[in-house]
C-alpha positions in Angstrom: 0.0 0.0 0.0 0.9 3.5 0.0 1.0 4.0 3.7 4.8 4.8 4.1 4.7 7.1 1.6 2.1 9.3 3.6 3.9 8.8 6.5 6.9 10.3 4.4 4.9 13.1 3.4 2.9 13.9 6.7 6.6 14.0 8.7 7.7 16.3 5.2 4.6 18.5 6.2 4.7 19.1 10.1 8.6 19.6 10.3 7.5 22.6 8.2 4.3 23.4 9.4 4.1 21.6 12.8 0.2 23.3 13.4 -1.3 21.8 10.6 -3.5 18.8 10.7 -2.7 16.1 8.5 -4.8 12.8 7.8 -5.1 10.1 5.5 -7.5 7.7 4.6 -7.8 4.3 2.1 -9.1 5.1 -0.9 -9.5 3.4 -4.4 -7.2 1.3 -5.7 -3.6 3.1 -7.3 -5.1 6.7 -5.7 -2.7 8.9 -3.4 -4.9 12.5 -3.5 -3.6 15.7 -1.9 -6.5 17.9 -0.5 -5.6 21.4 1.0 -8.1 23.2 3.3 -10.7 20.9 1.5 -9.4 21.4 -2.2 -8.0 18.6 -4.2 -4.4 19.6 -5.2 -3.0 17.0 -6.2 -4.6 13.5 -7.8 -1.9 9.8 -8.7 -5.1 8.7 -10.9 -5.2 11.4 -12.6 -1.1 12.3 -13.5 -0.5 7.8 -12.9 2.5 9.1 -10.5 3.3 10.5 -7.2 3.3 14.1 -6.3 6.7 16.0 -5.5 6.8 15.9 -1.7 8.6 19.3 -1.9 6.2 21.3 -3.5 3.1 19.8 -1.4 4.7 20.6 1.6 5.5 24.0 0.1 1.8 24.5 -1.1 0.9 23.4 2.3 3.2 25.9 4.5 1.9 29.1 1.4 -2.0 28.3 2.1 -1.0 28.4 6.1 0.1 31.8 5.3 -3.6 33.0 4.1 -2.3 32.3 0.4 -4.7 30.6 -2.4 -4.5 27.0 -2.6 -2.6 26.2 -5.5 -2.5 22.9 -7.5 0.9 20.9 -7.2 1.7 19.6 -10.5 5.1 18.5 -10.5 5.6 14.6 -9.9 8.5 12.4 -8.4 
């Protein structure tokens, strides 16, 4: 499963933002979605790869600022 790689990601996001709350849940088979303050950011079925840790964690720490949610659309 993907678990380790959102444990990967969630310790990526709280050493940058250590307020923020960060969950995940099982979802369809092959999907690994991103959702920001309730927007989908980021979607594996959608770009068949995983996101760039980097830039969710930087999209993360810019909408903790008060900044729009952007999409992350690089991939690893």
């Amino acid at each position: 499963g993907y678990a380790p790689r959102f444990r990967d990601l969630k310790q990526q996001i709280l050493a940058q933002v250590p307020h923020a709350t960060v969950t995940g849940a099982t979802g369809r088979t092959r999907s690994f979605e991103v959702h920001i303050n309730g927007v989908m950011v980021y979607s594996k079925l959608k770009n068949d790869c995983f996101p760039d840790f980097e830039e969710v964690v930087t999209r993360v720490l810019e909408a903790s600022q008060g900044k729009p949610v952007q999409p992350v659309t690089s991939t690893q």
